[in-house]
N, C-alpha and C positions, 0 to 999 in steps of 0.2 A: 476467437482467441480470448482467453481471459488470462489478468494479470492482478497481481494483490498491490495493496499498499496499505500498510501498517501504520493505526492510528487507537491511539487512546477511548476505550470507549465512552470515556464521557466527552471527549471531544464530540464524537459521533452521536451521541444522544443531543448535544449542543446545538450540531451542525442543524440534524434534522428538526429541531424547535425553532429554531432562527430560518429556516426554508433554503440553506443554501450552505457549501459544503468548499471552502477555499482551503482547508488544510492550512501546518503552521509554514510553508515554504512559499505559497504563489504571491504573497507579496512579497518578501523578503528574493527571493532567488527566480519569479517569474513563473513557477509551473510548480506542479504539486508531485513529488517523487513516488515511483511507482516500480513493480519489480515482477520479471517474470517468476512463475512459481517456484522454479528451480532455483533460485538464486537468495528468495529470497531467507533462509537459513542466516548464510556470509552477512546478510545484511544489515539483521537482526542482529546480529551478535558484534559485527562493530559499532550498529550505534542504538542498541537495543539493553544491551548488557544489563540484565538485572532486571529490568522496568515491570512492573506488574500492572494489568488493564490494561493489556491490550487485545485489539480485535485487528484479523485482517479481511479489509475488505476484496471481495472477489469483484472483479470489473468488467465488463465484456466490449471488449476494446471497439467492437463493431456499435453499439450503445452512446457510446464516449460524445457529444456534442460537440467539445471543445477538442480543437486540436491537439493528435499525440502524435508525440517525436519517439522516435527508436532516436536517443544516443550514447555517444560513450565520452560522457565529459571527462573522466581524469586519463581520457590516453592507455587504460588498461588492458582494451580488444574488449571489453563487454559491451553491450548497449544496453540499454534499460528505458521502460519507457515512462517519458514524462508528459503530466496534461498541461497543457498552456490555457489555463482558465477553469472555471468553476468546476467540478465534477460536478452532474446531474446526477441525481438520487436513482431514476431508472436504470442508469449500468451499473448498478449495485446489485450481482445476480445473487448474494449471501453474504455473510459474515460468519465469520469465524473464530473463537477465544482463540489469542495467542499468549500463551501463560510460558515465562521461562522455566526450564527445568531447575532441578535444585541447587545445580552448581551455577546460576545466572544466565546458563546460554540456552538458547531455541532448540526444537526441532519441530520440523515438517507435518504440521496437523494432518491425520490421517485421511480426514475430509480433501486438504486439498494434493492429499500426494493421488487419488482417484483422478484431479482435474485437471494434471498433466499430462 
């Protein structure tokens, strides 16, 4: 199964010079947010809005070292899933541009509407 998560690609160029890829949430909130491909559109557009440079990376959850959780922190009925620790560079199965459209909201890179 593979799931995205949406990151700055100079973050990503960063991660992989420095050998190690904690995202800006696994200290602050404990795990590094992550989304299945279907969702993650919604996602993008509530706290994406506008951003330019970004990539999503594709992850193959089976890959994953660190521990992932399927949950649904705000009580919504979704789950989503988060890693509890570093992401390792080998469940990195691609990367993706995700560039907003011209009115500032996402849509569904063709690449990964195939990986659904």
């Amino acid at each position: 199964m593979i799931f995205v998560h949406a990151v700055l690609r100079t973050e990503w160029e960063s991660a992989i010079l420095n050998g190690v890829y904690k995202g800006p949430t696994l200290e602050t909130e404990g795990f590094i947010h992550c989304s299945p491909i279907h969702k993650i559109v919604p996602v993008a557009n509530d706290n994406f809005q506008g951003v330019h440079g970004l990539i999503l990376l594709c992850i193959e959850a089976s890959k994953v070292k660190a521990e992932v959780r399927w949950e649904d922190l705000y009580n919504e009925g979704s789950e989503y899933p988060h890693i509890y620790g570093e992401l390792n560079f080998d469940a990195v199965v691609k990367f993706v541009a995700f560039e907003p459209n011209v009115d500032g909201g996402f849509s569904l890179p063709q690449e990964l509407a195939e990986l659904q």
